[in-house]
C-alpha positions as CSV (number, residue, x, y, z in Angstrom):
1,X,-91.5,-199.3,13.8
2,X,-90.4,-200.6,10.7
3,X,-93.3,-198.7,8.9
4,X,-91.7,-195.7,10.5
5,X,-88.2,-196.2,9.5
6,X,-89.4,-197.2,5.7
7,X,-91.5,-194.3,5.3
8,X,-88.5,-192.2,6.9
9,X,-86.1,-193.5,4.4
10,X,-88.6,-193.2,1.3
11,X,-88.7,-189.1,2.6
12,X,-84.4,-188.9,2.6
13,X,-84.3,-189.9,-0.2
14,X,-87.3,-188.1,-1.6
15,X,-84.9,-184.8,0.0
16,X,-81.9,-185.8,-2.0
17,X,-83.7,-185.8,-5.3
18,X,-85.3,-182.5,-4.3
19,X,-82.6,-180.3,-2.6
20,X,-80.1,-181.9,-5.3
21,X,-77.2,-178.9,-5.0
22,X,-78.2,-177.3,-1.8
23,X,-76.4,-177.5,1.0
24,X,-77.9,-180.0,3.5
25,X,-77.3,-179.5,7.5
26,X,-78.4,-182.6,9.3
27,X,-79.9,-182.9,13.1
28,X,-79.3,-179.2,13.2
29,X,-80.0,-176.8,17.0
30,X,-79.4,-173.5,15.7
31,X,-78.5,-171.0,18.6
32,X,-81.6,-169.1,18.8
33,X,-83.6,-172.3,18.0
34,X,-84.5,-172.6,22.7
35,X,-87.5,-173.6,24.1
36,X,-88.5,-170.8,26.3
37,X,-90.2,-173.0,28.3
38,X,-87.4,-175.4,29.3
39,X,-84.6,-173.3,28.3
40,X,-83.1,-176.6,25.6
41,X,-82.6,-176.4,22.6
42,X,-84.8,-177.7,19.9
43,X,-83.4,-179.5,17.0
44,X,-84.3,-179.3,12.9
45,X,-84.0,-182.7,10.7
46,X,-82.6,-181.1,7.8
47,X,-81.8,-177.4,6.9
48,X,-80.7,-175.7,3.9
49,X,-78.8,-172.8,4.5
50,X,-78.8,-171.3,1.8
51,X,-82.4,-170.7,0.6
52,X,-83.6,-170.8,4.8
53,X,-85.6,-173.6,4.4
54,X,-85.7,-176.7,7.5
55,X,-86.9,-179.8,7.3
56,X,-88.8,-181.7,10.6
57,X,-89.8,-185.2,11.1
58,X,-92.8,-186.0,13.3
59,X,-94.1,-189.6,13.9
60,X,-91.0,-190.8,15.2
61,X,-91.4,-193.5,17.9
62,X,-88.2,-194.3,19.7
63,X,-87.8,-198.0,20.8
64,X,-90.0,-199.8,23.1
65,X,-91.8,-196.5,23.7
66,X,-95.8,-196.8,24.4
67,X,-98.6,-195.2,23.2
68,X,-98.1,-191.1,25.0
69,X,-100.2,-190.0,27.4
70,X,-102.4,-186.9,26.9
71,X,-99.9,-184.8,28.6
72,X,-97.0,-185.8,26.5
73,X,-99.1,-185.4,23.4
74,X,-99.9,-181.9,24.5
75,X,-96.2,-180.8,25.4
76,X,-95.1,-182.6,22.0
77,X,-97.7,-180.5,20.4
78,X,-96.5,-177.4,22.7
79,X,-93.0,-178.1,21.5
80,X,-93.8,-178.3,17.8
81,X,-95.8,-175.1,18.0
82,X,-92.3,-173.3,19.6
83,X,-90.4,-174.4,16.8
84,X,-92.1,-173.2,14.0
85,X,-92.6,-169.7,15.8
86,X,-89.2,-169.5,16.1
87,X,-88.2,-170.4,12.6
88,X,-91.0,-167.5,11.6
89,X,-89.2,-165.1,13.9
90,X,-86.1,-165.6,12.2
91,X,-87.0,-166.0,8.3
92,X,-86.4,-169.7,8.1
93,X,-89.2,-171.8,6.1
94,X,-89.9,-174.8,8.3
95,X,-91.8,-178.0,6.8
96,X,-93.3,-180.4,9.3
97,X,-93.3,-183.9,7.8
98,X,-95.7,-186.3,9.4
99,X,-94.4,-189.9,8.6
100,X,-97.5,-191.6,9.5
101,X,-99.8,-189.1,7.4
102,X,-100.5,-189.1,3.5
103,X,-97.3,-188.3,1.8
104,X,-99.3,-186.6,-0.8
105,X,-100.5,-184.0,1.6
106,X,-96.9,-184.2,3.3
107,X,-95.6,-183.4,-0.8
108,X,-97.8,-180.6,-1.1
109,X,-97.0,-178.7,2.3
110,X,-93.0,-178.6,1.4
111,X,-94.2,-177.5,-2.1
112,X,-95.7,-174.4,-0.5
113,X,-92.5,-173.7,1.8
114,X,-90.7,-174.2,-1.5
115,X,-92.6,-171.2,-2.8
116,X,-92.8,-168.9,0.0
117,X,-89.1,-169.3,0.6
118,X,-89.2,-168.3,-3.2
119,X,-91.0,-164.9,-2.6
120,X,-89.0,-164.4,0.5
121,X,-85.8,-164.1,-1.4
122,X,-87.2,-162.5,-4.2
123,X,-88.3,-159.8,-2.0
124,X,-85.1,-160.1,0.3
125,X,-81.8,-157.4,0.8
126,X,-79.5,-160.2,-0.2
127,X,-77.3,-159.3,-2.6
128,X,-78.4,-159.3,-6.5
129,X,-76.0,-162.6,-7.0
130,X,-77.6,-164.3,-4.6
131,X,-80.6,-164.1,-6.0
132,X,-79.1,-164.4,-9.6
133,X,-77.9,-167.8,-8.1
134,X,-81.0,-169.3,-5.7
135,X,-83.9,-168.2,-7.7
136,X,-83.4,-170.3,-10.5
137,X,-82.3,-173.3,-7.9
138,X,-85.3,-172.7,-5.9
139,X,-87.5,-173.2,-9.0
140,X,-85.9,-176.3,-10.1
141,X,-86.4,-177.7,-6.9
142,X,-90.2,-176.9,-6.8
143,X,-90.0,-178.7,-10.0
144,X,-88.8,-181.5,-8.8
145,X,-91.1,-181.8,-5.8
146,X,-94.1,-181.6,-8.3
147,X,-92.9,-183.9,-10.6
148,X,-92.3,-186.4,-7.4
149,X,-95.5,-185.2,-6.3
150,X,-97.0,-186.4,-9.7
151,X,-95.8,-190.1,-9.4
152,X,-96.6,-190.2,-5.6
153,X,-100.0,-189.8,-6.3
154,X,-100.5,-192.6,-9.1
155,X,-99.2,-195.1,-6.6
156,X,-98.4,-193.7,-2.8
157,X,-97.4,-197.4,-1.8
158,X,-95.0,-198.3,-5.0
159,X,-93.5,-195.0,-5.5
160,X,-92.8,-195.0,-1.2
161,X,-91.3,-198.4,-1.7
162,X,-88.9,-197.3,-4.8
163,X,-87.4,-194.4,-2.5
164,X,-86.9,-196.6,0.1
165,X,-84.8,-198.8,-1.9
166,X,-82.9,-195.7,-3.6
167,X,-82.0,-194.8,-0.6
168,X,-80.5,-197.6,0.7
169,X,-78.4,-197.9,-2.4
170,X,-77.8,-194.4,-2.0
171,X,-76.2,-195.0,1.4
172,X,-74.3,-198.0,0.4
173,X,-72.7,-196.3,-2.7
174,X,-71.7,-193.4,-0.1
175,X,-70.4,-196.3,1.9
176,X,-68.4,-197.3,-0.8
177,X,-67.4,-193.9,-1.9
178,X,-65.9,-193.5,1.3
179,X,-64.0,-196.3,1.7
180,X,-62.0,-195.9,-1.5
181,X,-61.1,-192.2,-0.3
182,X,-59.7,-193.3,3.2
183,X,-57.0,-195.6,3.9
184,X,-55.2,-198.7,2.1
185,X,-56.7,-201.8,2.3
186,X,-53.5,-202.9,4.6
187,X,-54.1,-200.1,6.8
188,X,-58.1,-200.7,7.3
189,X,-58.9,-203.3,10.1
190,X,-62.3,-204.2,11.9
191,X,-61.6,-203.4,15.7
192,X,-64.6,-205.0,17.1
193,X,-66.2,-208.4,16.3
194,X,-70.6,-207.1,15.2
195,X,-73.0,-209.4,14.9
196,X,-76.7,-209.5,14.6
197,X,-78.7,-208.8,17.7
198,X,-76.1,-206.6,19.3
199,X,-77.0,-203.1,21.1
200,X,-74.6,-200.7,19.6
201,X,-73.6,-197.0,20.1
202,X,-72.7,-195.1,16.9
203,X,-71.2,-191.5,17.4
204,X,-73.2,-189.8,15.7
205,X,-76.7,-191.8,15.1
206,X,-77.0,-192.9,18.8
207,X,-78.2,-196.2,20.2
208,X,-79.7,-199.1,18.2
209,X,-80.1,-203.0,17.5
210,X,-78.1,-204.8,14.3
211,X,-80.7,-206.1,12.3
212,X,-78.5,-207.7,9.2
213,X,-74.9,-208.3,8.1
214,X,-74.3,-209.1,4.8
215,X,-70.8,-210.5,3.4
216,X,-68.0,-210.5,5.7
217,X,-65.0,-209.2,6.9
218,X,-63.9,-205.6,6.5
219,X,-66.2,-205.1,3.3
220,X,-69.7,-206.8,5.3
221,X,-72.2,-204.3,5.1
222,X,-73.8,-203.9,8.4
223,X,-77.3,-202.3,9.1
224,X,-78.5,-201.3,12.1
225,X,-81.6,-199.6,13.6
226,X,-81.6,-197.1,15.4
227,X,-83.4,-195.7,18.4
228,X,-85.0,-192.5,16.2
229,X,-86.5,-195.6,13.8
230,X,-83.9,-195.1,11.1
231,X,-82.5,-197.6,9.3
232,X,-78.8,-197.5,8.2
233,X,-76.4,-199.8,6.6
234,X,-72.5,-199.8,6.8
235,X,-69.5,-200.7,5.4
236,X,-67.7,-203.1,8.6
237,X,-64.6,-201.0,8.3
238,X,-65.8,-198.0,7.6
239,X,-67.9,-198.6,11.3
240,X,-65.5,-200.0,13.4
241,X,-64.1,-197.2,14.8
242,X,-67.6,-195.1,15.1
243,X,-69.5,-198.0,17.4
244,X,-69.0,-199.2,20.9
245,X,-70.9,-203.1,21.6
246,X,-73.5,-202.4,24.3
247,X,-74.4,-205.7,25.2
């Protein structure tokens, strides 16, 4: 697991560089985005609206799951196969991002969705503006990617390890970007008592274990991990009123 939430964290942050400008969506289920099969929806990591492009994470291993059976490997597979139909039928340019694979190859398969949502606009009805606007974004973006791509490959390990680390920082400066737009020190307060070890609910990320708080009081900085194997860190007053203790 914690090779799966590092290599997760390395690819966020990897994202921000790339879509830097775009409009991110995050744990997106897009109305026409239903299994058939089972009649649910099907969810998309990351989507940019904009230029039609979504982002999907596999290699995920939830906690204290086992290895899958061949069955649930095949309906995973089955499910996976659905999804990117359906982002085919309806013009969206879906990269699958295996955390457990060589993020090289990983690199080079959101470089090519990069350039066929390229083409796709270029030979789109959307109005000439939008194109005016996008086009030019889209190629930075690819430009980015290879440039990323360039440094991956001279050291997978290193480079993995240096956008794992940007994006913690990159959380904890959100953290901290927050905290001075919301209320008054006087008015903030910690309404639960978190420590390490503790099952916790957050509203939006789900179920996970603290694993490390730093400092204390309102500004500690709390991280937990999550069920989905991501790892996130928090400002204590910033959390307070987003978790519920578990146990």
């Amino acid at each position: 697991m914690m090779h799966t939430y590092f290599a997760l964290s390395a690819w966020r942050e990897a994202l921000a560089r790339i879509f830097e400008g775009f409009t991110e969506q995050d744990n997106v289920s897009p109305t026409w985005l239903v299994n058939p099969s089972t009649n649910r929806r099907l969810k998309l990591d990351k989507f940019y609206p904009e230029i039609s492009v979504a982002v999907r994470f596999v290699g995920l291993t939830a906690k204290g799951q086992g290895r899958k059976s061949d069955l649930e490997v095949l309906e995973e597979e089955a499910r996976e196969r659905t999804r990117a139909e359906l982002c085919r039928e309806h013009g969206v340019h879906l990269a699958t991002i295996d955390l457990n694979e060589d993020p090289v190859k990983q690199l080079d398969g959101l470089i090519g969705v990069l350039a066929r949502a390229s083409r796709s606009l270029a030979q789109s009805n959307r109005p000439a503006e939008d194109k005016v606007r996008w086009m030019p974004a889209l190629a930075a973006a690819r430009a980015r990617a290879e440039q990323l791509r360039s440094r991956l490959a001279k050291d997978p390990e290193q480079m993995l390890e240096n956008l794992a680390a940007a994006w913690r920082d990159r959380e904890v400066n959100l953290a901290l970007q927050l905290r001075a737009a919301s209320a008054s020190p006087s008015e903030a307060t910690v309404a639960v008592v978190l420590k390490p070890g503790q099952r916790v609910r957050h509203i939006r990320f789900g179920e996970g274990i603290i694993t490390q708080i730093e400092g204390d009081g309102p500004e500690a900085m709390i991280s937990i991990l999550f069920d989905t194997a991501d790892l996130r860190t928090f400002r204590a007053d910033l959390l307070a009123d987003k978790v519920e203790v578990l146990e």
